[in-house]
TILOKE-913801 format. One record per residue (C-alpha): x, y, z. Coordinates in Angstrom, 1 decimal, always signed. Example, Ala and Ser with C-alpha at 12.3 -4.5 7.8 and 13.67 -1.06 7.14 Angstrom:
east_north_up
+12.3_-4.5_+7.8
+13.7_-1.1_+7.1
***
This chain:
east_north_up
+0.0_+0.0_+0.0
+1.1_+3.6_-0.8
+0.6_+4.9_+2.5
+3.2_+2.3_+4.5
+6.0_+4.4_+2.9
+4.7_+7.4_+5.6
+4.7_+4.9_+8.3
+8.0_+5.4_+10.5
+7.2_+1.9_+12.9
+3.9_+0.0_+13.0
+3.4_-0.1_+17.1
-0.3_-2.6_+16.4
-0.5_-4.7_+14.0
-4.1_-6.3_+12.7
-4.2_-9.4_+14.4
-3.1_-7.4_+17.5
-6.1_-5.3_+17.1
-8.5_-8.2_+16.3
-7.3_-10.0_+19.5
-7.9_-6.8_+21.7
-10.8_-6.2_+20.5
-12.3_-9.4_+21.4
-11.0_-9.6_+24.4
-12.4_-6.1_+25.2
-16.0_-7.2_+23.3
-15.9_-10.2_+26.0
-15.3_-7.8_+29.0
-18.1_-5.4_+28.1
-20.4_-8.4_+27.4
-19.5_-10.3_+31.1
-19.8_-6.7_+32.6
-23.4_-5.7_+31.7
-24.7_-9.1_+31.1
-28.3_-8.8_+33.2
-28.3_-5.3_+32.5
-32.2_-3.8_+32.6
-31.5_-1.7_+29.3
-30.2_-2.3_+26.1
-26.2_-0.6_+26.0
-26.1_+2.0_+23.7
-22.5_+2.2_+22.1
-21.7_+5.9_+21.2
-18.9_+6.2_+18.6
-16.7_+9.3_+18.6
-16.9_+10.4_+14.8
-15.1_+9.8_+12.8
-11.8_+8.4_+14.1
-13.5_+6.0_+15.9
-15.7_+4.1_+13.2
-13.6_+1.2_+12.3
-12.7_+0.3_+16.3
-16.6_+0.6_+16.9
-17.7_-1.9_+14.1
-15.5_-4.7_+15.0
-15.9_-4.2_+18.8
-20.1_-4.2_+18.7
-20.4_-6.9_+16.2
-18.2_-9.4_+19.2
-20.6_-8.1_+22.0
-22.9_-10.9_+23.0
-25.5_-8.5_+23.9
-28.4_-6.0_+22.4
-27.0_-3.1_+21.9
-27.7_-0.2_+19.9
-25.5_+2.1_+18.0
-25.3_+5.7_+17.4
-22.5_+8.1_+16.8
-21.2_+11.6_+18.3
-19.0_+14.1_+16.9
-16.9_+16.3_+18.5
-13.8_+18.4_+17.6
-11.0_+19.6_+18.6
-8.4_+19.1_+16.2
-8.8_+20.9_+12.8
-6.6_+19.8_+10.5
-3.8_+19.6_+12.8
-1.5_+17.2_+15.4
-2.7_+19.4_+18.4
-5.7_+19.8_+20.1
-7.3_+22.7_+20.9
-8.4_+21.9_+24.3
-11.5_+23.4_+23.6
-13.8_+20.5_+22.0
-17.2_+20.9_+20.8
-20.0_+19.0_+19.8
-20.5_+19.6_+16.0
-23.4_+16.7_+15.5
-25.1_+15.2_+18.5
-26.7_+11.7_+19.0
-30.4_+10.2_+17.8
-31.2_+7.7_+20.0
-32.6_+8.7_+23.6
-29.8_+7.7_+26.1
-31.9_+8.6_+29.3
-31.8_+5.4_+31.5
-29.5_+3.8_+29.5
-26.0_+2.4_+30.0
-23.4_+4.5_+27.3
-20.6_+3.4_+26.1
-18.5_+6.7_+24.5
-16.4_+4.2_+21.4
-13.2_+6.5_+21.3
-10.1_+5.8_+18.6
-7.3_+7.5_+21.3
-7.7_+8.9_+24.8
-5.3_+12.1_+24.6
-5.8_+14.8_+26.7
-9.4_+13.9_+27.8
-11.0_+17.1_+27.2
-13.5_+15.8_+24.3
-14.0_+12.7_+27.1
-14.4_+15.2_+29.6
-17.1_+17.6_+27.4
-19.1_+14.0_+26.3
-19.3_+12.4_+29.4
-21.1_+15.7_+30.7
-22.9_+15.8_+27.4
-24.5_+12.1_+28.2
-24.6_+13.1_+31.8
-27.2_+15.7_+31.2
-29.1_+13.8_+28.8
-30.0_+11.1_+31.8
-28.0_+8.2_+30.4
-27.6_+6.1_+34.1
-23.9_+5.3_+33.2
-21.3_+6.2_+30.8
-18.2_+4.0_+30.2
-15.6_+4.4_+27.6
-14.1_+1.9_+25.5
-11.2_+3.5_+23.9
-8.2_+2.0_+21.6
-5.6_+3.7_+22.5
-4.8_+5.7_+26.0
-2.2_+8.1_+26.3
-2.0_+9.1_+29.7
+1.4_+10.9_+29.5
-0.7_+13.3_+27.4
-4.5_+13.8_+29.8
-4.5_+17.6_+30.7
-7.9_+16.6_+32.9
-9.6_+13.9_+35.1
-12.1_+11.8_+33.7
-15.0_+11.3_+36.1
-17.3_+8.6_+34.4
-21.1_+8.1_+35.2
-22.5_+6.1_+37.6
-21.2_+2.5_+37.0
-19.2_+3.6_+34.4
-15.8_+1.7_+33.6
-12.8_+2.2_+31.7
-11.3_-0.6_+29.0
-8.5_+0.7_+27.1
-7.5_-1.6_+24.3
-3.6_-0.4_+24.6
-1.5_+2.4_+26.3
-0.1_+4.5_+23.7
+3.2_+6.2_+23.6
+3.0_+9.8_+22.8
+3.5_+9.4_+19.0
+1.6_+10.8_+16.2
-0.2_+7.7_+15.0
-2.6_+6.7_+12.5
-4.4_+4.0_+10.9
-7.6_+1.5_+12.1
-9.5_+5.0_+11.8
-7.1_+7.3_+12.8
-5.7_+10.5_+10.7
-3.9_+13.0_+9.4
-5.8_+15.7_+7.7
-8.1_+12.8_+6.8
-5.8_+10.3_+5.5
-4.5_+7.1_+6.9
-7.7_+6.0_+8.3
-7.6_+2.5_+6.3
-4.4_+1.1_+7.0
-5.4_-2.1_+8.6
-2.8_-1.4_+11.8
-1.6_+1.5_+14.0
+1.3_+3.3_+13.3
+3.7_+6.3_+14.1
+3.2_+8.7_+11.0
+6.8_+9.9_+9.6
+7.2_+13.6_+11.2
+8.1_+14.8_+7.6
+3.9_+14.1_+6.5
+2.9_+16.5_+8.8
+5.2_+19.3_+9.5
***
């Protein structure tokens, strides 16, 4: 593929990602197995659309789907620290048990806004189910909702990575793996 020339190291390959992902569609299915309500998995458009897919079609439970987007990044490497939500959900989360589908935990201000987002709308928990974590990078705490948990697919060094729905300015989204992007792409 044309784009593996940009990639400096691949740090996930695809079967690593298929075997998280399972083993993180089995944790979310053990954890809310009984639950009263349907879960509602939230993804984060648009980075995290691939990682959403493959992690609700494992889940052994109903669950319905619907998708949140918030920005904060432009077309740049930086956040803004200033995220806002640019199209909000369909389905009616009140009473329900949300899990926000993230591609990468960075800084945790757009967790941090759509956790309070879901929060107001009367969902009765809100976990997050993220690919990546980067803690060396979170600016804030994340406080989730009621029984909320956290399942974090891999801790992420603080590179600039793409791929399994991850960009740059829009590209890179279909590699199959995750990878560090060359610095020359984006500088």
């Amino acid at each position: 593929m044309a784009l593996d020339a940009d990639i400096e190291t691949v740090l996930w390959t695809e079967a690593d990602i298929a075997t998280r992902v399972a083993e993180l569609a089995s944790q979310i299915s053990d954890d809310f197995l009984g639950a009263s309500s349907p879960l509602v998995a939230v993804g984060v458009a648009t980075g995290a659309f691939l990682f959403l897919a493959d992690v609700v079609r494992r889940i052994k439970l109903p669950v319905e789907v619907d998708f949140i987007r918030a920005e904060s990044y432009g077309a740049g490497t930086e956040s803004s620290g200033a995220p806002r939500i640019s199209c909000d959900l369909k389905i009616d989360v009140a009473g329900k048990h949300v899990i926000l589908v993230e591609d990468i935990v960075d800084t945790g201000n757009t967790l941090l806004c759509l956790i309070a987002h879901l929060k107001s709308k009367g969902a009765s928990s809100v976990s997050v189910c993220t690919l990546l974590n980067k803690p060396a990078r979170r600016k804030v705490e994340l406080k989730l909702v009621g029984e909320g948990k956290f399942y974090c697919g891999f801790e992420c060094p603080d590179y600039f990575v793409v791929g399994y729905g991850m960009d740059f300015a829009e590209l890179y989204r279909n590699l199959p793996y995750v990878g560090v992007l060359k610095p020359e792409m984006y500088k």
